[in-house]
N, CA, C, O and CB atoms as a CASP TS submission, in Angstrom:
PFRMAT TS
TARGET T0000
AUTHOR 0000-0000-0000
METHOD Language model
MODEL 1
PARENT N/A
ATOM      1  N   UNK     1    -165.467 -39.005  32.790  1.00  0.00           N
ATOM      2  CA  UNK     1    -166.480 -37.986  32.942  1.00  0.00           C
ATOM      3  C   UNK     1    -166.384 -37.400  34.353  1.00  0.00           C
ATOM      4  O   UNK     1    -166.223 -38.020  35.404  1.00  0.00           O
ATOM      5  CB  UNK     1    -167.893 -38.564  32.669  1.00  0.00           C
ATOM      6  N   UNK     2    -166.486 -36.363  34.206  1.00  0.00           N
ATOM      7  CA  UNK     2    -166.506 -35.636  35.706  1.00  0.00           C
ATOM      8  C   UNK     2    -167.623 -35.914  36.011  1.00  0.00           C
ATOM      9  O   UNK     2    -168.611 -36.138  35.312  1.00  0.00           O
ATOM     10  CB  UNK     2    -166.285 -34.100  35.918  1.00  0.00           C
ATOM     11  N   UNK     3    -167.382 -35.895  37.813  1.00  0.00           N
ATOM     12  CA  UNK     3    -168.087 -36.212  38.641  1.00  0.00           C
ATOM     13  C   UNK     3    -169.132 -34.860  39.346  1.00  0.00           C
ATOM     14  O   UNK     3    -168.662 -34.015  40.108  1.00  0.00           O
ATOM     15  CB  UNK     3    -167.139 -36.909  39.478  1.00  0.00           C
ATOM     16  N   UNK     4    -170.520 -34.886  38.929  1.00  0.00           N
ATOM     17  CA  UNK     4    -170.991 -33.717  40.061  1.00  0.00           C
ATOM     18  C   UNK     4    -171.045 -33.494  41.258  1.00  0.00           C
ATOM     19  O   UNK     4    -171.037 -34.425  42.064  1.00  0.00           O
ATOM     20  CB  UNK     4    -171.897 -33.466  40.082  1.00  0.00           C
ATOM     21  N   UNK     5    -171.119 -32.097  41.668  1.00  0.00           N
ATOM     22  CA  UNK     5    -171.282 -31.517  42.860  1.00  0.00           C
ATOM     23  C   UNK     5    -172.681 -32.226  43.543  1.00  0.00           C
ATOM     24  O   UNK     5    -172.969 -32.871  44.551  1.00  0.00           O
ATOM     25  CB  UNK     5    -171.341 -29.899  42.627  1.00  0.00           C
ATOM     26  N   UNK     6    -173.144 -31.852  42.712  1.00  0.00           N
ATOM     27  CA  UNK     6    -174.765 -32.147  43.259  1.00  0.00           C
ATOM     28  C   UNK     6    -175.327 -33.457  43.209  1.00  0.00           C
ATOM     29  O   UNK     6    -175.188 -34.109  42.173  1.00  0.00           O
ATOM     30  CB  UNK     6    -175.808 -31.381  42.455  1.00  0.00           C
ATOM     31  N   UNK     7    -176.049 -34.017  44.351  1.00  0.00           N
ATOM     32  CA  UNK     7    -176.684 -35.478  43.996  1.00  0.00           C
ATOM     33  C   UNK     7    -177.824 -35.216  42.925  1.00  0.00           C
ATOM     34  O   UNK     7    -178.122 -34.159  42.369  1.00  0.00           O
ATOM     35  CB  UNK     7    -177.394 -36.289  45.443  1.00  0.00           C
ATOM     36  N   UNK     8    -178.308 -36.323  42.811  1.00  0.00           N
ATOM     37  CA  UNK     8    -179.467 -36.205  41.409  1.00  0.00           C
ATOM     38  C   UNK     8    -180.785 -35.575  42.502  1.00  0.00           C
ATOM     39  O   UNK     8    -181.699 -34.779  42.281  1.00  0.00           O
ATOM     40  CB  UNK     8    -180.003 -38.295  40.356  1.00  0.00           C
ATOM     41  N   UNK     9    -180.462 -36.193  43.498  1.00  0.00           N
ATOM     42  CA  UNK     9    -182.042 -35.658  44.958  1.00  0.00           C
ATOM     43  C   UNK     9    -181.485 -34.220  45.171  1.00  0.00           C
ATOM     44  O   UNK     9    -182.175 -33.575  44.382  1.00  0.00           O
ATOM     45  CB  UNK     9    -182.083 -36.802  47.170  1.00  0.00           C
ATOM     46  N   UNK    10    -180.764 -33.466  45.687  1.00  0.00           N
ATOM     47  CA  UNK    10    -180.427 -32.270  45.725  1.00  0.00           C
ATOM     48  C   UNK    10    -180.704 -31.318  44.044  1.00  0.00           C
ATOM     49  O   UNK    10    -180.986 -30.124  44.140  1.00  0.00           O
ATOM     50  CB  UNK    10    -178.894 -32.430  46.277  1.00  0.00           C
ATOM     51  N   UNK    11    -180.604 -31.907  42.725  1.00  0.00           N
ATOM     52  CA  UNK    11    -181.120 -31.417  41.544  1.00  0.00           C
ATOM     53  C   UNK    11    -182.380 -31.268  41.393  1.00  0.00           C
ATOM     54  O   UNK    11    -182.942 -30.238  41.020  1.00  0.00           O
ATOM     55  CB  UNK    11    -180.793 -32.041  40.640  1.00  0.00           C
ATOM     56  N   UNK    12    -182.956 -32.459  41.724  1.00  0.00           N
ATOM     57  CA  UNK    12    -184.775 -32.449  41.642  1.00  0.00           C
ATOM     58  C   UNK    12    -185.240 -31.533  42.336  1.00  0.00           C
ATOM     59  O   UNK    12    -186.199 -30.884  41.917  1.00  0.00           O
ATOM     60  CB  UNK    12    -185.604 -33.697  42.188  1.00  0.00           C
ATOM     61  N   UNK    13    -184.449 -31.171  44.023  1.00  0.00           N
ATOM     62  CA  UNK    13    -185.319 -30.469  44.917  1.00  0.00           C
ATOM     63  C   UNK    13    -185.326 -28.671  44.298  1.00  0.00           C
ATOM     64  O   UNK    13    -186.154 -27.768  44.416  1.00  0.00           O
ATOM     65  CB  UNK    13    -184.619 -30.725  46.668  1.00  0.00           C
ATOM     66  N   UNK    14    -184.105 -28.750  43.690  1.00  0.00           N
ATOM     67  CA  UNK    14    -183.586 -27.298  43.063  1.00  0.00           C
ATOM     68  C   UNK    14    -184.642 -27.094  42.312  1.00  0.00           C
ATOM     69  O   UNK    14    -185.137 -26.039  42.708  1.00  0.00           O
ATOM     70  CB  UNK    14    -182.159 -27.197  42.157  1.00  0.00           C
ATOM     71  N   UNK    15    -185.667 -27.805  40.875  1.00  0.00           N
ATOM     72  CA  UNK    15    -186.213 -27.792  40.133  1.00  0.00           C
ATOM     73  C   UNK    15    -187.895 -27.814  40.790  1.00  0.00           C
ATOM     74  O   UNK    15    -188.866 -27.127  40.473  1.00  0.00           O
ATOM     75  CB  UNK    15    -185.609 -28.709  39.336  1.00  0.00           C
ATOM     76  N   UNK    16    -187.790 -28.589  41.523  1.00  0.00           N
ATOM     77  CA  UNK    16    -189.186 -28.691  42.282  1.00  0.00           C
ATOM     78  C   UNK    16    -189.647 -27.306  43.116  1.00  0.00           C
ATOM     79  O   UNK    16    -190.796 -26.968  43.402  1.00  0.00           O
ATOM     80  CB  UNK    16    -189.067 -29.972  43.415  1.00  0.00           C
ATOM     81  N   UNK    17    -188.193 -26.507  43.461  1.00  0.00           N
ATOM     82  CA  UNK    17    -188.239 -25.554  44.214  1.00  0.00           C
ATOM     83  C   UNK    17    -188.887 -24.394  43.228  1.00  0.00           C
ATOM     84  O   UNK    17    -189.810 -23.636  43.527  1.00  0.00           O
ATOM     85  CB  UNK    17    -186.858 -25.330  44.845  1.00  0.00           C
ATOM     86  N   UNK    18    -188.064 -24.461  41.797  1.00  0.00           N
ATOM     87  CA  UNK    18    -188.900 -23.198  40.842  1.00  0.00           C
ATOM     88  C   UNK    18    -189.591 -23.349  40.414  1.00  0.00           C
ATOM     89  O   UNK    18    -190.175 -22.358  39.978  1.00  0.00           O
ATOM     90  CB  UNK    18    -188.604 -22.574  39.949  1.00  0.00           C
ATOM     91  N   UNK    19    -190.236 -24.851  40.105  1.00  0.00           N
ATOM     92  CA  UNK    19    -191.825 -24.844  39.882  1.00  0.00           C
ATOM     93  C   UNK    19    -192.559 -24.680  41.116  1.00  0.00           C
ATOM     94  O   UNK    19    -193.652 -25.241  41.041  1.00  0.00           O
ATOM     95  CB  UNK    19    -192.358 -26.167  39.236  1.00  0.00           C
ATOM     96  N   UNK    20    -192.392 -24.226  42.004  1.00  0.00           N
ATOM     97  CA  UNK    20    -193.164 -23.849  43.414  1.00  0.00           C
ATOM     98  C   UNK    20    -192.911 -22.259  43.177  1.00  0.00           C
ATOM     99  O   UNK    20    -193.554 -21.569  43.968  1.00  0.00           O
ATOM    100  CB  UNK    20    -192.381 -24.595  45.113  1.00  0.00           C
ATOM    101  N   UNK    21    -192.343 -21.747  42.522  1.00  0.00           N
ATOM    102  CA  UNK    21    -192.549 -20.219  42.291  1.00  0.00           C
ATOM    103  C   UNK    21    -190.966 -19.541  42.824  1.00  0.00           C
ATOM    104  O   UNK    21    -190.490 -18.494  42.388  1.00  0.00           O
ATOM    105  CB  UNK    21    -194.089 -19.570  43.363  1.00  0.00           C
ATOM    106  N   UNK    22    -190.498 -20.202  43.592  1.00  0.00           N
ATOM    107  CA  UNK    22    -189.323 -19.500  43.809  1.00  0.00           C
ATOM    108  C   UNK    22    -188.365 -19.204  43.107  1.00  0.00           C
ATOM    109  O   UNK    22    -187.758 -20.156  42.616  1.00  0.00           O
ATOM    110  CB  UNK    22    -188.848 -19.863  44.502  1.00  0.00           C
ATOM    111  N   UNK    23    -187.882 -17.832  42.802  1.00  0.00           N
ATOM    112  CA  UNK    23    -187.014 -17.137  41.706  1.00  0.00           C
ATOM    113  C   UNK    23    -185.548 -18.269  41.632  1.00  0.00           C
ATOM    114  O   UNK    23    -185.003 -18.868  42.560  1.00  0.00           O
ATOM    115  CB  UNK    23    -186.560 -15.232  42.290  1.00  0.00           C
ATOM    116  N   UNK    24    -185.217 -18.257  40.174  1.00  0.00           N
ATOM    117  CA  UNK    24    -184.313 -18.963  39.605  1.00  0.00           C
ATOM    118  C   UNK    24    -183.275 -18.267  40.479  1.00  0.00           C
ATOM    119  O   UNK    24    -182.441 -18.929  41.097  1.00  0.00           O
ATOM    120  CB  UNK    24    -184.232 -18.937  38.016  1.00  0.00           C
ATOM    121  N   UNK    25    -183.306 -17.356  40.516  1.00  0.00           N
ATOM    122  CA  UNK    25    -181.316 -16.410  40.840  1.00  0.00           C
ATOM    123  C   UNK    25    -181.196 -16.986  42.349  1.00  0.00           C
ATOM    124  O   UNK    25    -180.203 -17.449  42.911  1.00  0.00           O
ATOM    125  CB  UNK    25    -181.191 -13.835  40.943  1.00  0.00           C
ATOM    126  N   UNK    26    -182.309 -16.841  42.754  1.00  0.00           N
ATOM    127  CA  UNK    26    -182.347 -17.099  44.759  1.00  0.00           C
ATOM    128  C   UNK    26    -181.979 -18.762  44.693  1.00  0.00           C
ATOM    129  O   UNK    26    -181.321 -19.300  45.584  1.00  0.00           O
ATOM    130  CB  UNK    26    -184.520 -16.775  45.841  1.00  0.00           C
ATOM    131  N   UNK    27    -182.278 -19.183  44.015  1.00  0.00           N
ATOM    132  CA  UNK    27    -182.128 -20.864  43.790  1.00  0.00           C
ATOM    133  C   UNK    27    -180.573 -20.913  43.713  1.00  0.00           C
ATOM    134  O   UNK    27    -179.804 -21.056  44.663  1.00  0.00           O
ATOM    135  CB  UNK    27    -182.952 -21.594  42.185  1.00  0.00           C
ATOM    136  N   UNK    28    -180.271 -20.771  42.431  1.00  0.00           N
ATOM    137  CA  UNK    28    -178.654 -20.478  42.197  1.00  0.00           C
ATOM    138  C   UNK    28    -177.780 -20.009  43.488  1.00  0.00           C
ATOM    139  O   UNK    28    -176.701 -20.500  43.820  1.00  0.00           O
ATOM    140  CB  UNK    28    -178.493 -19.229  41.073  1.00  0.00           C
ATOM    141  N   UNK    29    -178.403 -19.061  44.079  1.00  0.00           N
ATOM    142  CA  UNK    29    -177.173 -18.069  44.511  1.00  0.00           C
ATOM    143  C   UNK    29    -177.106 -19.000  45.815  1.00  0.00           C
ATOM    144  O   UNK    29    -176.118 -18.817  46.526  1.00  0.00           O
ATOM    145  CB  UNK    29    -177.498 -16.084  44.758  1.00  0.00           C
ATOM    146  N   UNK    30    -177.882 -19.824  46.159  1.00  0.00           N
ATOM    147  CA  UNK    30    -178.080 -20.472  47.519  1.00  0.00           C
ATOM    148  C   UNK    30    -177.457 -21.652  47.460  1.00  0.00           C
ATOM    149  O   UNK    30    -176.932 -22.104  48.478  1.00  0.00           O
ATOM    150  CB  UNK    30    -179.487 -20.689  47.953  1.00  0.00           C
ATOM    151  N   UNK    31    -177.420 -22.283  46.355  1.00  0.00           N
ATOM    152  CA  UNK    31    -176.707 -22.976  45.962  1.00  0.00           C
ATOM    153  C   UNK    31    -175.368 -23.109  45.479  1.00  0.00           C
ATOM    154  O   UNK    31    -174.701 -24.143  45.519  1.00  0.00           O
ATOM    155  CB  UNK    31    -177.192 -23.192  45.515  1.00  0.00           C
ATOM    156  N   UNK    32    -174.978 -21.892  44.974  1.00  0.00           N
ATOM    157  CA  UNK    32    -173.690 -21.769  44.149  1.00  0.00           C
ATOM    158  C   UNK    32    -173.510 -22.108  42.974  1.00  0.00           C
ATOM    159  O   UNK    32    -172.360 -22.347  42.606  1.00  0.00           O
ATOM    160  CB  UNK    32    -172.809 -22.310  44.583  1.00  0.00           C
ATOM    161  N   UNK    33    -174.360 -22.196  42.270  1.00  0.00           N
ATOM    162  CA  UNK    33    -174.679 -22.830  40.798  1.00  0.00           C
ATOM    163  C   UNK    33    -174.739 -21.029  39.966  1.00  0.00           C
ATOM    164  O   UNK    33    -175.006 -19.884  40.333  1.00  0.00           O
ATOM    165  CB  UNK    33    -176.678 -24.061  40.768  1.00  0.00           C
ATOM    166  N   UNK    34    -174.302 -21.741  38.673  1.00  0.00           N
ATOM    167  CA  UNK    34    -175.069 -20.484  37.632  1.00  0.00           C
ATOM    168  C   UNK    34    -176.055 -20.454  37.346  1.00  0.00           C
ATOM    169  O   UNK    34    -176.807 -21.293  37.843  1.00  0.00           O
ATOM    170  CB  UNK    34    -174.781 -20.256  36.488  1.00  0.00           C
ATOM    171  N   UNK    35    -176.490 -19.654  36.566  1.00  0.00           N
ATOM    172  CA  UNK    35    -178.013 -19.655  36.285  1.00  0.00           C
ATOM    173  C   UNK    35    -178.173 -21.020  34.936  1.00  0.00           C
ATOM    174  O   UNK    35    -179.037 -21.897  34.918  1.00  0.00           O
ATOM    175  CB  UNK    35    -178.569 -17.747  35.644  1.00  0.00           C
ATOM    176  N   UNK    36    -176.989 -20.800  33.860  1.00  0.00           N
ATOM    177  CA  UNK    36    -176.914 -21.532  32.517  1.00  0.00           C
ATOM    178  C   UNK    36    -176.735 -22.746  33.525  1.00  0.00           C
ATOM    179  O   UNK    36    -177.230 -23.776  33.066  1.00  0.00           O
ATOM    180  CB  UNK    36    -175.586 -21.108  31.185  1.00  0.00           C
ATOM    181  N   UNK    37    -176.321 -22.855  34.427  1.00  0.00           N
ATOM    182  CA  UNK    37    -175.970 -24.411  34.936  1.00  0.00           C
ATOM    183  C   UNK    37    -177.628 -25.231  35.507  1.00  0.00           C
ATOM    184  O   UNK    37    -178.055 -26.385  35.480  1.00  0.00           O
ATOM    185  CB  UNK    37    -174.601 -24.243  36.587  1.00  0.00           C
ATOM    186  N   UNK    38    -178.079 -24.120  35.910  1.00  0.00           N
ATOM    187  CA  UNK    38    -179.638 -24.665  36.373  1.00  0.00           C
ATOM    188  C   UNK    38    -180.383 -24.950  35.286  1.00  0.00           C
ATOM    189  O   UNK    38    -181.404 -25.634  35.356  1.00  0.00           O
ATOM    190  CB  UNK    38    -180.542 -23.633  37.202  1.00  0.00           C
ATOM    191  N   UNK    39    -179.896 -24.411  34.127  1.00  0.00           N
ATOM    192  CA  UNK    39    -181.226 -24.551  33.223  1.00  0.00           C
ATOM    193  C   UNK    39    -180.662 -26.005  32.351  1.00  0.00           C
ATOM    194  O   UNK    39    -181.445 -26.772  31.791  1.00  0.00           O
ATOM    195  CB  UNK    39    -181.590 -22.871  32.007  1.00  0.00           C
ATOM    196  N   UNK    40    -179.148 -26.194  32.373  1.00  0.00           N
ATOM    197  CA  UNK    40    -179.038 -27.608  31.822  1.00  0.00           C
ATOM    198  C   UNK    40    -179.510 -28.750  32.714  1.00  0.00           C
ATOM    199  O   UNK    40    -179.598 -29.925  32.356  1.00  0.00           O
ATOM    200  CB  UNK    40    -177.620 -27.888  31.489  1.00  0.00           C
ATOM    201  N   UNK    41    -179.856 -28.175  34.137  1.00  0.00           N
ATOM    202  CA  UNK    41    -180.323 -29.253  35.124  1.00  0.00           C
ATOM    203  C   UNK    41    -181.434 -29.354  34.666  1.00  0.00           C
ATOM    204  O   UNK    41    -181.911 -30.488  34.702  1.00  0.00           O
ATOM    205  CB  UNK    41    -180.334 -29.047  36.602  1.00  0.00           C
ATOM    206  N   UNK    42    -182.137 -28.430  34.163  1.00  0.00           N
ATOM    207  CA  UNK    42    -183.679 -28.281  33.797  1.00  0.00           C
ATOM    208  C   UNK    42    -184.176 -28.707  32.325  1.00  0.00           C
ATOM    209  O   UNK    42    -185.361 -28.925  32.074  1.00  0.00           O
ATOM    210  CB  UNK    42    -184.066 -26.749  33.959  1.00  0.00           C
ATOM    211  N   UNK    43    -182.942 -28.818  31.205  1.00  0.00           N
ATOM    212  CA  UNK    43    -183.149 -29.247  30.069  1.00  0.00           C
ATOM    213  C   UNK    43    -183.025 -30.808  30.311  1.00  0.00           C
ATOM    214  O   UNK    43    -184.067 -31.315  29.894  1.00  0.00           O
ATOM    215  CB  UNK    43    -182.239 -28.594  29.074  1.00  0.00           C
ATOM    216  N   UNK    44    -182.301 -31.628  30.740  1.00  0.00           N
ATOM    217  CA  UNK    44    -181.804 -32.710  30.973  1.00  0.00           C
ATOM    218  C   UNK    44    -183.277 -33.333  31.791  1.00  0.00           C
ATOM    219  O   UNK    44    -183.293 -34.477  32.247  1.00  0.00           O
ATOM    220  CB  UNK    44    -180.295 -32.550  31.773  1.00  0.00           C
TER
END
């Protein structure tokens, strides 16, 4: 299995960040993530 970029603490803070209101794309783009990639962080 591939290994992620992201720690599981760097995922939470991503998710914690858009339930604080901050736009999904600004999240992503700051990160380097896709948008479909945030939302499997967010389904999971």
């Amino acid at each position: 299995m591939k290994k992620s970029r992201f720690s599981d603490s760097q995922i939470m803070d991503a998710l914690k960040r858009s339930e604080a209101g901050i736009p999904v794309t600004d999240i992503c783009r700051e990160l380097g993530v896709s948008t479909p990639a945030f939302y499997r962080w967010k389904s999971k």
